[in-house]
C-alpha positions as CSV (number, residue, x, y, z in Angstrom):
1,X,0.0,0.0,0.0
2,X,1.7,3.3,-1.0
3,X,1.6,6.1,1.5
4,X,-0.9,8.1,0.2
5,X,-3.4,5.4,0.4
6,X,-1.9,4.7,3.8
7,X,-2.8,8.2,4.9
8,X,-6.1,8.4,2.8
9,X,-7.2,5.1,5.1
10,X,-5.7,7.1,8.3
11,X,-8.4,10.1,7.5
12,X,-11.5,8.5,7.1
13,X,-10.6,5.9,9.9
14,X,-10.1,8.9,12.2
15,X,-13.4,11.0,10.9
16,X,-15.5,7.6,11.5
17,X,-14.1,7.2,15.3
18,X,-14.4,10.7,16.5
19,X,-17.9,10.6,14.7
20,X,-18.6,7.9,17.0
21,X,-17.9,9.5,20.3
22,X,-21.8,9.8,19.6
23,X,-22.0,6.4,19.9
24,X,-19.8,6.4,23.3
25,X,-22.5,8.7,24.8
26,X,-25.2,6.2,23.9
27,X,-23.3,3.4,25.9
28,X,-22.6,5.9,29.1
29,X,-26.1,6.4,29.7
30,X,-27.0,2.5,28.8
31,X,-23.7,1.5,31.2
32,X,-24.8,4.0,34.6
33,X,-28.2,3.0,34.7
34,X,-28.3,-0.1,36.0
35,X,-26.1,-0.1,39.5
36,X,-28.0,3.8,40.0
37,X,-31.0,2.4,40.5
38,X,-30.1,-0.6,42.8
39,X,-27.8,2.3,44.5
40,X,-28.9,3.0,48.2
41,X,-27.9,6.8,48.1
42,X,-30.2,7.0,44.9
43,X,-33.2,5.1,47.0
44,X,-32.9,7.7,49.3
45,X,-31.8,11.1,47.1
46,X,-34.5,10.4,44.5
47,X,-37.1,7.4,45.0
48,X,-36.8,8.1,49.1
49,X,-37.1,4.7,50.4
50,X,-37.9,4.5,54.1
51,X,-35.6,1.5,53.9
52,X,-33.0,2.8,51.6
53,X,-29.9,1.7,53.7
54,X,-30.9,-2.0,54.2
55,X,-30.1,-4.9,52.3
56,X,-33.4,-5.6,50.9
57,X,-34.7,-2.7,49.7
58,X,-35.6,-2.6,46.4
59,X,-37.8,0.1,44.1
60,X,-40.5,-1.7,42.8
61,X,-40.4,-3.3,39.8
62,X,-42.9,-0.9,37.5
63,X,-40.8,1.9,38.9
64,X,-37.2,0.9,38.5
65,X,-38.4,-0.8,34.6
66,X,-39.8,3.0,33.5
67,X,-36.6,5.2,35.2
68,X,-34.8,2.7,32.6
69,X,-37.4,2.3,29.8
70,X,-38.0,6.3,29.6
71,X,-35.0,7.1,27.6
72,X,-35.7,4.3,25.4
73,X,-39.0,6.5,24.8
74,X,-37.4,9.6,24.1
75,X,-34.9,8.0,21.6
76,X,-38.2,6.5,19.6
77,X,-39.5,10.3,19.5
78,X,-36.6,11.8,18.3
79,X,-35.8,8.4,15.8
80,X,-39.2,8.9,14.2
81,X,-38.8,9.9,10.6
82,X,-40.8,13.3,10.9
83,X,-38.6,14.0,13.3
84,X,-35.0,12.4,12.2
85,X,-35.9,12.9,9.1
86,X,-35.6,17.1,9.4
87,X,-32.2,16.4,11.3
88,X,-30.6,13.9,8.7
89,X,-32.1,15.4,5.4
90,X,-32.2,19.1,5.9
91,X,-29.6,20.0,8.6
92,X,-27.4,17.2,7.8
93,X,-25.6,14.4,9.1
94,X,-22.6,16.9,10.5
95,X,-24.7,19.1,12.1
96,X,-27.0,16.3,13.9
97,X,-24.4,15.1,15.5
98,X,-23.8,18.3,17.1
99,X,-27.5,19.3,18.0
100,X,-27.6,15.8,19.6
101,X,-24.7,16.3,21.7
102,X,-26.2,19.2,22.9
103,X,-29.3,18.0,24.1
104,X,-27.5,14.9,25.6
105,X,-25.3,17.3,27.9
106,X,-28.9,19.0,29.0
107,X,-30.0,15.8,29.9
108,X,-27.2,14.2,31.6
109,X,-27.6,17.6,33.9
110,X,-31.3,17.6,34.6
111,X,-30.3,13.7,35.9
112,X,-27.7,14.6,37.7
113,X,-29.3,16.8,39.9
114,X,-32.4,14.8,39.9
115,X,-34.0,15.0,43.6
116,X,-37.7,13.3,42.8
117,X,-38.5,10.2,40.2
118,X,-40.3,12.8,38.0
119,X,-37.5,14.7,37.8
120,X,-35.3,11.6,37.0
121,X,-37.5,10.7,34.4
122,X,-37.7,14.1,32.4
123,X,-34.0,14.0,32.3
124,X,-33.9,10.5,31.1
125,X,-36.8,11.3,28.2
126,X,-34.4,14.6,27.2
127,X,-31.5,12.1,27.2
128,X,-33.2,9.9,25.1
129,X,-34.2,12.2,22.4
130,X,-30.8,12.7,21.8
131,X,-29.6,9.5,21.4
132,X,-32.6,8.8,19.4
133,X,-31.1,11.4,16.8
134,X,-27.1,10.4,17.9
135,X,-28.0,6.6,17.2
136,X,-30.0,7.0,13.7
137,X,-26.8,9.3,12.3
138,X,-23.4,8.2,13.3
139,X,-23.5,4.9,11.6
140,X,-25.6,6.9,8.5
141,X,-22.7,8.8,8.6
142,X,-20.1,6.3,8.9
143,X,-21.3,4.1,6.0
144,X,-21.8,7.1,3.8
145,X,-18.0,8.1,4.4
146,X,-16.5,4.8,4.6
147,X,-15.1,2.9,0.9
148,X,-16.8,-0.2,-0.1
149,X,-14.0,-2.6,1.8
150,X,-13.7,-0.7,4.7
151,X,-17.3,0.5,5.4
152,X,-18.3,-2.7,7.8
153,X,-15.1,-2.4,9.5
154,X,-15.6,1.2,10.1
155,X,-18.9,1.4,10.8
156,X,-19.3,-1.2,13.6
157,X,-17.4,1.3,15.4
158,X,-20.9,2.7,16.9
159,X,-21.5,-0.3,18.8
160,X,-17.6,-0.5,20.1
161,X,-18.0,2.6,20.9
162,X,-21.3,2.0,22.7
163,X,-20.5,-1.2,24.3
164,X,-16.8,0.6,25.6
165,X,-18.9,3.4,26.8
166,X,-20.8,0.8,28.4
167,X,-18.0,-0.7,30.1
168,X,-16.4,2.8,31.5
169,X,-20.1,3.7,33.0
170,X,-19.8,0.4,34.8
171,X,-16.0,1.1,36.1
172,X,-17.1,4.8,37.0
173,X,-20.0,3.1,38.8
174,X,-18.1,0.8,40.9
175,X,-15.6,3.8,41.6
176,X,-17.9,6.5,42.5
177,X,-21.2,5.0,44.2
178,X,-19.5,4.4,47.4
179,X,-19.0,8.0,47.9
180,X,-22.1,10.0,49.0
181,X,-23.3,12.0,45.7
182,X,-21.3,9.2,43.4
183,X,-24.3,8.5,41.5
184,X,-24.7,11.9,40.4
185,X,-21.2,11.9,39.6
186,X,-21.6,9.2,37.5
187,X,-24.2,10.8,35.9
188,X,-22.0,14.2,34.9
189,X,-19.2,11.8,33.4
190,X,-20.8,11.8,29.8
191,X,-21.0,15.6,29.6
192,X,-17.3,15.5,29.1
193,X,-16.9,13.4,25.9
194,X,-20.4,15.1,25.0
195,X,-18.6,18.7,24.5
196,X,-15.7,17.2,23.1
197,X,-18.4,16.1,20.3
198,X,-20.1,18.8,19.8
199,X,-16.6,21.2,19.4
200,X,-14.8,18.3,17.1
201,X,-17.5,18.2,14.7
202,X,-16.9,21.6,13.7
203,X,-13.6,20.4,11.8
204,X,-14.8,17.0,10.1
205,X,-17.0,17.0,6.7
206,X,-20.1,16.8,5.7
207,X,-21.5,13.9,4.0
208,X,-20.6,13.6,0.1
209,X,-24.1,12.0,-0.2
210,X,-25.9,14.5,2.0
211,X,-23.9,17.2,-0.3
212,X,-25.2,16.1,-3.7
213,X,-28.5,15.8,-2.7
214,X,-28.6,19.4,-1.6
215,X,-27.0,20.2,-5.2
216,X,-23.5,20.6,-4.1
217,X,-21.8,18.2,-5.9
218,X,-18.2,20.1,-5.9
219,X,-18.2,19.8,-2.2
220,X,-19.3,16.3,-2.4
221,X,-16.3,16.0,-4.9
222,X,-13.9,17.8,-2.6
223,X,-14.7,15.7,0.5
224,X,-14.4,12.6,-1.5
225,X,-11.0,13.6,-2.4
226,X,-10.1,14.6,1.1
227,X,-10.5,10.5,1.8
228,X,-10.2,8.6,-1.9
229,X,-7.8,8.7,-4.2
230,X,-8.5,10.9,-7.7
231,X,-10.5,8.4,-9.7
232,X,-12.0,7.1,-6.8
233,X,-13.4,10.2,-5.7
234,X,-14.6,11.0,-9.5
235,X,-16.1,7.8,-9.9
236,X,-17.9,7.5,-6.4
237,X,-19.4,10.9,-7.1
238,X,-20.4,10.2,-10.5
239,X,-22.6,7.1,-8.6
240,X,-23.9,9.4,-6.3
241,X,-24.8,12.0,-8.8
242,X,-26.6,9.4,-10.9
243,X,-28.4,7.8,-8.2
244,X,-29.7,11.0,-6.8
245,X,-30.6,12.2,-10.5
246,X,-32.6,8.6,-10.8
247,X,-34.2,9.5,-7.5
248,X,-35.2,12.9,-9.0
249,X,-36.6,11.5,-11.5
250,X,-39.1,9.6,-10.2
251,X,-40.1,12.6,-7.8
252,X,-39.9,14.1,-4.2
253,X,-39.7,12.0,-1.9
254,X,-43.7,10.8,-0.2
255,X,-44.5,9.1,2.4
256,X,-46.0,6.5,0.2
257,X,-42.5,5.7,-0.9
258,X,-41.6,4.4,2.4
259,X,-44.9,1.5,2.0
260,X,-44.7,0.2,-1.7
261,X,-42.2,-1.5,-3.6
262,X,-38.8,-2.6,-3.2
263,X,-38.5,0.0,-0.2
264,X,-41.1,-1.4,2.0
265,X,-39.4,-4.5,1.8
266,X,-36.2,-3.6,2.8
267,X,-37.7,-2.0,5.5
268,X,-39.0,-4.8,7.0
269,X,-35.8,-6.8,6.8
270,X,-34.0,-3.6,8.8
271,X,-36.9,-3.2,11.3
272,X,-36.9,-7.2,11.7
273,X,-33.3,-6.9,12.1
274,X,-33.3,-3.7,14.9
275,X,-36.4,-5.7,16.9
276,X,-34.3,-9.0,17.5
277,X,-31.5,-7.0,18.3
278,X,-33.2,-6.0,21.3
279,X,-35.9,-8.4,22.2
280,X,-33.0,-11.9,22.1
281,X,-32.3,-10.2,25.3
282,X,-29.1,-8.2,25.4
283,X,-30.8,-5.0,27.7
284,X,-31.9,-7.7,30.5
285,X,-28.2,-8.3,31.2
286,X,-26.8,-4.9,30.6
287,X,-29.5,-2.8,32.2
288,X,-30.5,-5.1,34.9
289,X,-27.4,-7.8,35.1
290,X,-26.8,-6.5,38.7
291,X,-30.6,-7.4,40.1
292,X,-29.8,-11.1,38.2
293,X,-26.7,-11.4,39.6
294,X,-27.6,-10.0,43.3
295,X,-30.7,-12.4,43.0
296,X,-27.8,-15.3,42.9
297,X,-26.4,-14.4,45.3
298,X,-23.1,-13.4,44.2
299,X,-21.3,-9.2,44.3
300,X,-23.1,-7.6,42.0
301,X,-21.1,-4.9,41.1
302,X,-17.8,-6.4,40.7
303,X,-19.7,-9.1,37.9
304,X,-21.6,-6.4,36.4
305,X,-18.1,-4.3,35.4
306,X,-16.6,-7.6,34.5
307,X,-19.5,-8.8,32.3
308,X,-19.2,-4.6,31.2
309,X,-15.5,-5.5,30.0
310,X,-16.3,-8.7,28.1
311,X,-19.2,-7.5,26.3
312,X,-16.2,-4.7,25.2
313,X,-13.7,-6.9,24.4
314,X,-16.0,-9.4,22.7
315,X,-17.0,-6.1,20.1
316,X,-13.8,-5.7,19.2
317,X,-13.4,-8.8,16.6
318,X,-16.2,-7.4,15.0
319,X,-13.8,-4.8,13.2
320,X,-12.3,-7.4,11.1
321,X,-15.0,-10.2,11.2
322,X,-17.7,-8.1,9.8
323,X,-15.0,-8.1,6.5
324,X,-13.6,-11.4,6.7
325,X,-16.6,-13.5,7.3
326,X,-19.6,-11.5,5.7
327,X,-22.4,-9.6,7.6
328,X,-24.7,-12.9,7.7
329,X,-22.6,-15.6,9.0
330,X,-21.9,-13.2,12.1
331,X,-25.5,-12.7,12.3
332,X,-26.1,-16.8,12.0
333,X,-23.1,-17.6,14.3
334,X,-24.1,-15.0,17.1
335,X,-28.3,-15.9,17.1
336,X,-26.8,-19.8,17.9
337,X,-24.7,-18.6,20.5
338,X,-27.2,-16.6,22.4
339,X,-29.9,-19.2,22.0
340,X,-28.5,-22.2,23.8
341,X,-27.6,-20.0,27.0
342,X,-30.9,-18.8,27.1
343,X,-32.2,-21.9,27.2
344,X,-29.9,-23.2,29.9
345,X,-30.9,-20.2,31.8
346,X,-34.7,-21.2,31.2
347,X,-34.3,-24.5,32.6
348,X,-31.8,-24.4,35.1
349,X,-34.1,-21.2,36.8
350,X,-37.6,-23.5,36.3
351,X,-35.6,-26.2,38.1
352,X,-32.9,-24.9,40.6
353,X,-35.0,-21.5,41.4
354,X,-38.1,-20.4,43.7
355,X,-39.6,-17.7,44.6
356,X,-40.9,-16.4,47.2
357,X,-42.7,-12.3,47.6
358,X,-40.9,-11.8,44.2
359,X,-37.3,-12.6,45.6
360,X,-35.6,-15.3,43.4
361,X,-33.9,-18.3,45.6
362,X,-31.1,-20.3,44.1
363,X,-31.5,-23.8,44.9
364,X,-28.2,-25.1,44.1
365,X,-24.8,-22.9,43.8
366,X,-23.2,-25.1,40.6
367,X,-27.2,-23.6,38.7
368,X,-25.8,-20.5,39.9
369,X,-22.4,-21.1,38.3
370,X,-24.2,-22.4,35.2
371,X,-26.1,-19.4,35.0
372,X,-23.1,-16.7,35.5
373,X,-21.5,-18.7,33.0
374,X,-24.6,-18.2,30.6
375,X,-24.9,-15.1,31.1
376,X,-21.4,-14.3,29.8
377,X,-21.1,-16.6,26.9
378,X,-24.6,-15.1,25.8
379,X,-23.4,-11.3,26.3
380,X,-20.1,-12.7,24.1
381,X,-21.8,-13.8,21.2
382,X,-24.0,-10.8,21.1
383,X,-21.4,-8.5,21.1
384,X,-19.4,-9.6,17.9
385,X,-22.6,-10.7,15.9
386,X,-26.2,-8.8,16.6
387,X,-24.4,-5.8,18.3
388,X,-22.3,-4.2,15.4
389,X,-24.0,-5.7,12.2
390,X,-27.3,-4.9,12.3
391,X,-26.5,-1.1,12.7
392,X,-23.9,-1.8,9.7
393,X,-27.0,-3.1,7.9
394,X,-29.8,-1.0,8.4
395,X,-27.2,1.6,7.5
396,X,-26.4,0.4,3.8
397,X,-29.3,-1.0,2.9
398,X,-31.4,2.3,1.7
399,X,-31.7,3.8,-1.6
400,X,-30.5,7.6,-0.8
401,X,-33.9,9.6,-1.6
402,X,-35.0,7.8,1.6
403,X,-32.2,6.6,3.6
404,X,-32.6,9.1,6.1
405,X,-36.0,8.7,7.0
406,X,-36.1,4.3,6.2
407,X,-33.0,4.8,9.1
408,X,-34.8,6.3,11.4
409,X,-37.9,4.2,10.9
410,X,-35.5,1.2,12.0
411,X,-33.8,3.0,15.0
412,X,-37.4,3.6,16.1
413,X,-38.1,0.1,16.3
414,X,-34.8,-0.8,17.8
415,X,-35.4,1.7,20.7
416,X,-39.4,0.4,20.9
417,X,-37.2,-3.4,21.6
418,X,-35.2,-1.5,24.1
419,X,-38.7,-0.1,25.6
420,X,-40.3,-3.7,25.6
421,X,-37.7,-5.6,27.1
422,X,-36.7,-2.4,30.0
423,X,-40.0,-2.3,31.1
424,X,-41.0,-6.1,31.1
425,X,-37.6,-7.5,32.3
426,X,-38.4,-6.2,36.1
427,X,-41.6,-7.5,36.4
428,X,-40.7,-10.8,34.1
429,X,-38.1,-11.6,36.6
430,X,-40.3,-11.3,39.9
431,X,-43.4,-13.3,38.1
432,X,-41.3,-16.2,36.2
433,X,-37.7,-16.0,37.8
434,X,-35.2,-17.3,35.6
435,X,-37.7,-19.5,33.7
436,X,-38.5,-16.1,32.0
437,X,-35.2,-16.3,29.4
438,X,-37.2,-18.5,27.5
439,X,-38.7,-15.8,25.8
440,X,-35.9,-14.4,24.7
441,X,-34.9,-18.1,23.7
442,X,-37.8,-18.5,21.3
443,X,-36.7,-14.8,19.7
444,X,-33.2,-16.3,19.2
445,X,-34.8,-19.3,17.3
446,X,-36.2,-16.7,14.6
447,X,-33.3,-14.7,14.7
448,X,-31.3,-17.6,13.3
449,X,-33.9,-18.6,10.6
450,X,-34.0,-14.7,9.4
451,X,-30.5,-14.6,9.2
452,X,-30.2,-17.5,7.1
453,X,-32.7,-15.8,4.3
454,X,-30.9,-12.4,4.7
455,X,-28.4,-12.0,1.3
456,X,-25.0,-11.2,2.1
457,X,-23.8,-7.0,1.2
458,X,-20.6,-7.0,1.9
459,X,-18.1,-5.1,-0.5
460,X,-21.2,-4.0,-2.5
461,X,-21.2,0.1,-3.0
462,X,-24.4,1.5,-1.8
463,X,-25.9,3.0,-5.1
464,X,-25.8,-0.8,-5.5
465,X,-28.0,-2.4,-3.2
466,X,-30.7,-2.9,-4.8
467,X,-29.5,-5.6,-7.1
468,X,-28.6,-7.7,-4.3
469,X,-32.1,-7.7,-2.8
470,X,-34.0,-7.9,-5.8
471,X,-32.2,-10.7,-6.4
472,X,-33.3,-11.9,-2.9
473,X,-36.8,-11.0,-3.2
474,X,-37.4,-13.2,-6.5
475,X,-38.5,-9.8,-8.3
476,X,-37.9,-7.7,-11.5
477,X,-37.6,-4.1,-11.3
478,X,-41.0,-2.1,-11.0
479,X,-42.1,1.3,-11.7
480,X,-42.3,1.8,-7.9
481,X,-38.8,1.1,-7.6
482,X,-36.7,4.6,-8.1
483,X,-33.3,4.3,-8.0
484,X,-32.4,1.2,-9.8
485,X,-30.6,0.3,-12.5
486,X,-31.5,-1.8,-15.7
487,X,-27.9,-3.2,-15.8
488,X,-25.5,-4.7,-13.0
489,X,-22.3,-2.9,-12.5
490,X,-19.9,-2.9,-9.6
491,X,-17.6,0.1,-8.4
492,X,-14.8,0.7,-9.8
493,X,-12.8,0.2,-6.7
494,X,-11.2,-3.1,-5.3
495,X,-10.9,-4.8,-2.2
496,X,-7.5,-4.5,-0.7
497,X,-6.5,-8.3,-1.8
498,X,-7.4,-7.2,-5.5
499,X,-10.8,-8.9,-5.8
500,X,-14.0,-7.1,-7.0
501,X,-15.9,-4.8,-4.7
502,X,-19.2,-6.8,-5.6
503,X,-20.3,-10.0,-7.8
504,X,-23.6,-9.2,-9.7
505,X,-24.4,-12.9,-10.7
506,X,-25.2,-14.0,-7.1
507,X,-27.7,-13.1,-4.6
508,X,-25.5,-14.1,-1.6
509,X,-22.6,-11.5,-2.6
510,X,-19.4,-12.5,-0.7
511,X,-15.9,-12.2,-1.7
512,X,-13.0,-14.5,-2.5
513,X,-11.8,-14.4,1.0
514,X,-14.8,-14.8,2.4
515,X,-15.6,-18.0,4.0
């Protein structure tokens, strides 16, 4: 690789991780969460607990589920397309990101000096609405400046970033709740990476794609140089500018686009995709892994950091497996993985547990090991399959005309799995114990069978997408179907081993190193 390609790779590499300091924010407010509400200082500062100091004591379940479930609310808001759509479309990618870390540093300080659950919850819905808009752009953003070879890589750095913001919320928890305001401490953390956000973004670019559809194709050009070589630029540009003039001509964009055609049924795929996601499970053992693990027993907050860490770690493969191995064997690989745990869990808890006044009793300490051990080989196979590639596929699956809006739609329903299972988990635990993780069991079993229909888009540019699905969807192209092409071509660009960025004779596109 010659040095200017080396340094070309450096710059957008370095524009797609800053860019997903967004992404960090979203795991800091996911990551603090949890050990706050099971915190006796925060018992007695906010939900005043007679009882706050004693072992026991617990908010009750409908409570504790909607302090956690709230933000979840305010990101579907602000994910919705009416509302996403006006930041994505017409203020842009670039300047999302720094409206939402804005409102995510109001937020953070309306919770932090929370005294009352309504409070609490008003700072968690303002939260929310930012990461709503924070979660439905960086990875838009990320795909839409990252080459064809690189663009999974770099754009399952939002959920390393989330999960490793994750993991420092859970080391700044175990540091700073022993101390007498930690909790509010933790909660001021994330205001610092949240400035550093909203001050960086004034020095990165706009999106090339968000450029030419506002008619500025020289500044597309311009950023396109600043991470392509010349006839890479020229030719990615010249894709854009046809797609969008394709778009164009088939008219504004309607809502009705959204419901007919080849759109619609991409959009189920990435809203099926962004449901499982959530309801397999992953929020019960992030947001409430220290009331399973207290239940067992065991020191909560020293297993919750660890589990924190691995779930980090475990991400981090993703960067090169999401290349190597294709977005769908991941996908495949990881549903398997988090199914048999669950159902372990399910029937170990219906054997070894009881309950008794909604307090979980373990039975037998080797069902508790079992459990633990669950527990972490589930969070592991989450976090290099389901965690990084759906957002990596919801993010390059769109035509452009309605990307924005189709992106938001599926963030919407990822954050409405993130409401189901925050809510439900509380009360699910103190009504079915353990035996309840055979719900998310049965939404691992259709998980796998969806992954095995999904086609593979690795490699593929995204002005090309819609040849790999139509050739999934057993159809020709229709006069609802803007945007696509009569004939099959691929970029111009190849993969850093020399083979072709995309194969237009199969359905299941995968390179010669994939496996």
């Amino acid at each position: 690789m010659s040095l200017t390609a080396a340094a070309t790779r450096m710059r957008v590499a370095c524009v797609c991780v800053f860019s997903a300091i967004g992404s960090f924010l979203f795991g800091l407010d996911m990551g603090y969460i949890g050990p706050i509400i099971e915190d006796s200082k925060f018992k007695r500062d906010v939900a005043y607990l007679v009882d706050w100091d004693e072992p026991g004591s617990e908010i009750d379940s409908a409570t504790s589920g909607f302090i956690v479930s709230v933000f979840a609310l305010g990101c579907m808001f602000s994910a919705f397309p009416l509302v996403s759509g006006f930041f994505l479309d017409t203020l842009g990618r670039k300047v999302s990101l720094m409206i939402g870390s804005l409102i995510f540093m109001v937020g953070s300080i309306v919770q932090a000096a929370s005294s009352s659950v309504a409070v609490m919850l008003v700072g968690r819905f303002i939260s929310g609405c930012s990461i709503g808009v924070l979660s439905t752009v960086v990875p838009l953003y990320q795909s839409e400046l990252a080459p064809p070879h690189l663009r999974g890589g770099l754009t399952s750095l939002h959920q390393v970033m989330v999960v490793f913001g994750v993991a420092i919320a859970s080391f700044a928890d175990a540091l700073l709740l022993p101390l007498d305001d930690g909790w509010r401490l933790a909660i001021l953390i994330p205001v610092v990476p949240g400035l550093v956000l909203f001050v960086g973004m004034f020095f990165l670019p706009r999106s090339p794609r968000w450029l030419v559809q506002r008619g500025r194709q020289e500044a597309a050009l311009g950023v396109l140089r600043s991470i392509r070589d010349e006839e890479g630029a020229r030719s990615e540009v010249q894709e854009i500018i046809l797609d969008q003039e394709r778009s164009e001509a088939s008219g504004g964009m309607r809502w009705a686009d959204l419901f007919s055609g080849r759109v619609v049924r991409l959009l189920t795929v990435g809203v099926m995709l962004q449901l499982l996601q959530q309801v397999t499970g992953i929020n019960m053992f992030v947001s409430f892994g220290p009331r399973i693990f207290q239940s067992l027993g065991l020191d909560a907050s020293s297993l919750q950091t660890l589990l924190m860490a691995a779930l980090f770690v475990a991400t981090l493969p993703a960067l090169y497996f999401i290349e190597r191995f294709g977005r769908k064997t991941l996908l495949i690989c990881g549903a398997v993985g988090m199914l048999l745990p669950s159902v372990i869990m399910a029937i170990l808890g219906m054997i070894f547990m009881r309950q008794e006044d909604g307090k979980i009793e373990v039975l037998s300490n080797a069902a508790g090991s079992a459990i633990v051990a669950s527990v972490f080989f589930f969070v592991v196979n989450f976090a290099y399959s389901w965690g990084p590639t759906t957002w990596v596929y919801c993010a390059e699956i769109f035509p452009l005309k309605v990307r924005g809006h189709c992106v938001g739609l599926t963030t919407m329903a990822e954050w409405t799995g993130v409401f189901i299972i925050n809510q439900l988990t509380p009360m699910m635990l103190s009504s079915m114990g353990f035996g309840a993780f055979i719900i998310p069991a049965a939404f691992n079993l259709v998980a796998v069978l969806f992954a095995c229909w999904l086609p593979e888009t690795k490699g593929v540019l995204l002005e090309h997408m819609d040849q790999i699905f139509d050739a999934r969807f057993g159809k020709q192209q229709g006069a609802g179907d803007f945007g696509s092409k009569s004939d099959v071509r691929c970029p111009s660009s190849q993969k850093a081993d020399g083979s072709p960025a995309c194969n237009a004779d199969s359905s299941d596109q995968t390179s010669v190193s994939s496996v």
